[in-house]
C-alpha positions as CSV (number, residue, x, y, z in Angstrom):
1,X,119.9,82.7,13.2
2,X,122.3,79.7,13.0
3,X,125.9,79.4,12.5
4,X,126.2,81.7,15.0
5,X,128.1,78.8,17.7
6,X,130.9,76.2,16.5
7,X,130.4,73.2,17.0
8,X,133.0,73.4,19.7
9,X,131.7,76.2,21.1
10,X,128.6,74.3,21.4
11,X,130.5,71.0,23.0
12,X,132.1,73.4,25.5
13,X,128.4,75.1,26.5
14,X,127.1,71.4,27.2
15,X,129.7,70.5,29.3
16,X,129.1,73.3,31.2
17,X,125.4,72.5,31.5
18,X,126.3,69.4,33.1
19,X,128.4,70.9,36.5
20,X,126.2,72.6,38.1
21,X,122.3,73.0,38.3
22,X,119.5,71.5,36.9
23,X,118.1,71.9,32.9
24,X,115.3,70.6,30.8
25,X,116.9,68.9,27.8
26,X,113.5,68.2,25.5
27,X,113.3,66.2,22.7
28,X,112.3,67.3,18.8
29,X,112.4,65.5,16.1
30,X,112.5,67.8,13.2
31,X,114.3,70.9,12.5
32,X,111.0,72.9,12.8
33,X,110.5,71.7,16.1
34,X,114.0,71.9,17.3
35,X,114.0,75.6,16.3
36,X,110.9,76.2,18.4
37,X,112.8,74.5,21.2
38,X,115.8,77.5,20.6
39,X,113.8,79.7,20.8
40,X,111.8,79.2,23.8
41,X,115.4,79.1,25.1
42,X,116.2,75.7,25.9
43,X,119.8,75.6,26.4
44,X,120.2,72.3,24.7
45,X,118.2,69.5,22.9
46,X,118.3,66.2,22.4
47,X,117.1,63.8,19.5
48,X,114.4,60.9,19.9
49,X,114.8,57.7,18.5
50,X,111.0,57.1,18.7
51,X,110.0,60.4,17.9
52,X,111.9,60.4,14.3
53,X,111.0,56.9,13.5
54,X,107.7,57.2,14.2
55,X,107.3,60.2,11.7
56,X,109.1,58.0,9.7
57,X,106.5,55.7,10.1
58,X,108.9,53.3,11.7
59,X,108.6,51.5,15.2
60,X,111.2,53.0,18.0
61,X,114.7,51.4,17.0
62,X,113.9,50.4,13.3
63,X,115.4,53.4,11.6
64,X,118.8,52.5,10.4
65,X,122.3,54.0,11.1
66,X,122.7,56.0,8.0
67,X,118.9,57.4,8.2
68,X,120.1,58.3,11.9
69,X,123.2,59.8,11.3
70,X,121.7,61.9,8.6
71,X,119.2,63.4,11.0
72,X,121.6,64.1,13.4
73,X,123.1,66.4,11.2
74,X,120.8,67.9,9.7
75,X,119.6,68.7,13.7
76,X,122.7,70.2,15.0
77,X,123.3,72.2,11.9
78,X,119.9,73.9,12.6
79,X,120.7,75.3,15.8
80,X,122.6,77.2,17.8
81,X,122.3,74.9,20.7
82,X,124.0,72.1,21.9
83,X,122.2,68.6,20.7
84,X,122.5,65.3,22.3
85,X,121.7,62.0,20.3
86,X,119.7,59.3,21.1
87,X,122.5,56.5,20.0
88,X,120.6,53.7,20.9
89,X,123.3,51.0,21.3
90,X,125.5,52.4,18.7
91,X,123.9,50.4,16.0
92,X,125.6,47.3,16.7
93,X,126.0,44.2,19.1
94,X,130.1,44.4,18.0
95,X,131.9,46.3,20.1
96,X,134.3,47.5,17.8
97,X,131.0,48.4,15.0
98,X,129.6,50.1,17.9
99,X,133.2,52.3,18.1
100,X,132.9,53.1,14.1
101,X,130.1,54.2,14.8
102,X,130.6,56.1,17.3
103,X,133.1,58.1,15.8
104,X,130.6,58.6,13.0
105,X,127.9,59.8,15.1
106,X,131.1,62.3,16.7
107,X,131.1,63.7,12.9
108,X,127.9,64.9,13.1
109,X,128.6,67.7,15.0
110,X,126.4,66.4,18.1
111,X,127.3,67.7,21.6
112,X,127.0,64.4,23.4
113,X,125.7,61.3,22.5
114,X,123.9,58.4,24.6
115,X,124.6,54.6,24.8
116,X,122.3,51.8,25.9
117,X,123.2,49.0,27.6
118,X,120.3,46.9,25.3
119,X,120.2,46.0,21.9
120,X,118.2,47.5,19.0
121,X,115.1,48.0,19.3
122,X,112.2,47.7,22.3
123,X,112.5,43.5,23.4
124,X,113.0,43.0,26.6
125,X,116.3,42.0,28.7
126,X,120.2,44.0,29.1
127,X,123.1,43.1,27.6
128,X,125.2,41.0,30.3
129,X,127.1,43.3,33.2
130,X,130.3,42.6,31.9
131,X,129.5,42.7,28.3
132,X,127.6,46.2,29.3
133,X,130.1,48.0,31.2
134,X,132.8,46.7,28.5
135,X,130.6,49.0,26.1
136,X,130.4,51.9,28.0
137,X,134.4,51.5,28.2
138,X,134.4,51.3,24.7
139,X,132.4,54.1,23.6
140,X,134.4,56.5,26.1
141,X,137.6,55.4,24.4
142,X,135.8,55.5,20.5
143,X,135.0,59.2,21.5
144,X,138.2,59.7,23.1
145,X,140.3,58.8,20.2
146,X,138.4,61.2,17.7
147,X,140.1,64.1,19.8
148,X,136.3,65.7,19.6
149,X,134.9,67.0,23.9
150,X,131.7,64.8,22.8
151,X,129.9,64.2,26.5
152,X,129.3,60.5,26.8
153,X,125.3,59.3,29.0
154,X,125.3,55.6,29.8
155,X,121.7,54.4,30.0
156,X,120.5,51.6,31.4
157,X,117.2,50.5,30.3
158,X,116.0,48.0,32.9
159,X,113.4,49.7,34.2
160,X,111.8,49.9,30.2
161,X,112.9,46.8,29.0
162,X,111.4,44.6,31.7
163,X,114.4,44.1,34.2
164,X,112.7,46.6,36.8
165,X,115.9,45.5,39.4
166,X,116.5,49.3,41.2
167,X,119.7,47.2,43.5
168,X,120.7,46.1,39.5
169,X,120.1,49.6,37.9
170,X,122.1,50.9,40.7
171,X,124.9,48.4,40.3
172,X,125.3,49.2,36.5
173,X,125.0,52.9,37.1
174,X,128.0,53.0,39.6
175,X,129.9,50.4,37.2
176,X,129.0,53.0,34.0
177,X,130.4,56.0,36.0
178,X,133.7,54.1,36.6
179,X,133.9,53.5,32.9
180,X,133.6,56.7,32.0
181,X,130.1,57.8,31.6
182,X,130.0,62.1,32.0
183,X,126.0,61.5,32.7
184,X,124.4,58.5,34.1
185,X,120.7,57.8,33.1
186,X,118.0,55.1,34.3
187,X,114.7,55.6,31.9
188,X,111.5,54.6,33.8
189,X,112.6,55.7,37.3
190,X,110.0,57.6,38.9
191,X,109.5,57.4,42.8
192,X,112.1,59.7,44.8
193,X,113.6,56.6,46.4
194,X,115.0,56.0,43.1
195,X,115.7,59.0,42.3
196,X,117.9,59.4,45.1
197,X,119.5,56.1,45.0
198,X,120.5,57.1,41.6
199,X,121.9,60.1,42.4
200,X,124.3,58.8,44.9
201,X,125.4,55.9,42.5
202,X,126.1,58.5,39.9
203,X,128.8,59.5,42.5
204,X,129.0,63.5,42.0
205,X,128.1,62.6,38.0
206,X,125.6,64.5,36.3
207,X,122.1,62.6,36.0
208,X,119.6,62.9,33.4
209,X,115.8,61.7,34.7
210,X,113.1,60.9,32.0
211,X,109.9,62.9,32.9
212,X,107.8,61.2,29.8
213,X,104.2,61.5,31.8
214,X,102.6,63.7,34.5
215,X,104.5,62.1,37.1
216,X,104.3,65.1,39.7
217,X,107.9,66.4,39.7
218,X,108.9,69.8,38.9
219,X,112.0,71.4,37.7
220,X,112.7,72.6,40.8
221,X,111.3,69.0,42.6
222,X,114.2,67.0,40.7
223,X,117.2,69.9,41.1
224,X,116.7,69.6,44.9
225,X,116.5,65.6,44.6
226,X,120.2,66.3,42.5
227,X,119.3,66.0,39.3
228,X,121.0,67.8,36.6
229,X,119.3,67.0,33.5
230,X,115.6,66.4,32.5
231,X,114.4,65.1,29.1
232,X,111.1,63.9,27.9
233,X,111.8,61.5,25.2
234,X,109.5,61.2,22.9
235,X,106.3,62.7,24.8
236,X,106.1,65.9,23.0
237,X,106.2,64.0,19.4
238,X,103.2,61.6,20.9
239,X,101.9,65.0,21.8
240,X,101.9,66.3,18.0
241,X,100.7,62.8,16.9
242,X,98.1,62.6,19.5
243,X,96.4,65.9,18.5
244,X,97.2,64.5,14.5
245,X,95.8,61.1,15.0
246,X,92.2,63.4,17.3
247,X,90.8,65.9,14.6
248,X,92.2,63.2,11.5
249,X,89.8,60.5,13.0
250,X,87.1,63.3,13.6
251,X,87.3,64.4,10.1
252,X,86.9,60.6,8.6
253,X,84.4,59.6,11.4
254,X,82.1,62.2,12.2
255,X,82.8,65.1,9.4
256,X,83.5,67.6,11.8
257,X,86.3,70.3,12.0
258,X,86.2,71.4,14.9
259,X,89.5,70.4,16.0
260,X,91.1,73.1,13.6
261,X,89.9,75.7,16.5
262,X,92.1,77.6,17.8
263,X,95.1,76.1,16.4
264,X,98.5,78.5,15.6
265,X,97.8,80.2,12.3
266,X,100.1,79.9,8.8
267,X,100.9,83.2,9.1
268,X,102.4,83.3,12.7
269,X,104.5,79.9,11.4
270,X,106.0,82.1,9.1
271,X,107.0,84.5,11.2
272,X,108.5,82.2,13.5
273,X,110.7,80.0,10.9
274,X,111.4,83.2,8.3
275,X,114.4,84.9,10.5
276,X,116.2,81.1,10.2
277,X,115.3,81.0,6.3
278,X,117.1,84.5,5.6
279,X,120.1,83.2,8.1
């Protein structure tokens, strides 16, 4: 059942997430999903900008701020569980939008927040250093000045947004910790060299790693490389769509059903989402 938490008590239990050890943070994109996730018990989720849009049937980073904001919501009201938002780059190239912004995304009730140093949307290139770090600095003093413990992951895309510079990624990661950042996060990392060299920029920092593919890291692989969060993005919503996309194109091509073998039954659904509907 919900309601269960505050939203401060929720804040609190993500900080705490973030000192020691090493959690899986996945990713849904719906409340149906993200009340799976609870109860599998996942100590804390996190939204996906890709995965929302795309149900949406919007490309990653076309959904706007007010469709955004309104998920978030709608998210951390549906659990129990801290959630973390995929801010993108605060929905603005202004730093002081971005701060408004912020502070609206705050009033969501979301646990933490993230904040790319790239604008909207998936073309390549980084905002300048400077400009980037002057962000970061900006967001930590926007959450700051709402009073709310929101936890603050500074991402820098390089590595996605084809600026694959690990000495450059490493550079903004130690600036982004300086700034304020509680958890540093480099998206398309994947060898252990990297991994490491993160770490030790992070500087004692909680890291998040994105393990979006079968890239041969475990749980416990990453915890003993010092990692302290894992998320997936928006691998299991391509995993939803992918199995969608399969038996819809063997219905219209071949006349077959045979994908609907096997697959979790109405009544068990039920079952499952009927103790939150009587919350």
């Amino acid at each position: 059942m919900t309601g269960l938490r505050t939203i401060a008590q929720k804040r609190e239990d993500f900080y705490l997430l973030h000192k020691e050890g090493c959690f899986v943070i996945p990713n849904p994109w719906n409340i149906g999903t993200a009340r799976c996730l609870e109860d599998l018990g996942f100590k804390a989720i996190a939204s996906t900008s890709s995965g929302h849009a795309h149900a949406s049937g919007l490309p990653d980073g076309a959904e706007s701020l007010e469709a955004v904001l309104a998920h978030l919501q709608e998210l951390a009201a549906s659990v129990d569980i801290p959630l973390n938002a995929d801010f993108e780059n605060g929905f603005s190239d202004d730093i002081g939008r971005m701060q408004e912004n912020i502070v609206r995304c705050v009033q969501t009730g979301v646990a933490g927040l993230s904040i790319e140093d790239a604008p909207q949307g998936e073309a390549a290139g980084l905002y300048d250093f400077d400009i980037a770090v002057a962000r970061i600095k900006a967001a930590r003093q926007a959450i700051d000045r709402s009073g709310e413990r929101v936890l603050l992951t500074a991402r820098t895309e390089g590595f996605i947004r084809g600026a694959p510079d690990i000495d450059e990624t490493v550079r903004r990661i130690k600036a982004f910790s300086d700034a304020g950042a509680d958890c540093l996060y480099a998206p398309g990392i994947k060898t252990r060299e990297h991994i490491a060299a993160i770490v030790q920029a992070a500087g004692g920092r909680a890291v998040n790693f994105l393990n979006p593919v079968a890239l041969g890291h475990t749980v416990q692989d990453l915890a003993g490389m010092g990692v302290r969060r894992i998320s997936v993005g928006g691998s299991l919503a391509r995993v939803a769509m992918d199995a969608f996309l399969r038996v819809a194109q063997d219905i219209a091509r071949e006349g077959r059903f045979d994908g609907f073998a096997d697959v979790i039954g109405n009544a068990d659904l039920n079952q499952r989402f009927g103790k939150h509907s009587k919350a």
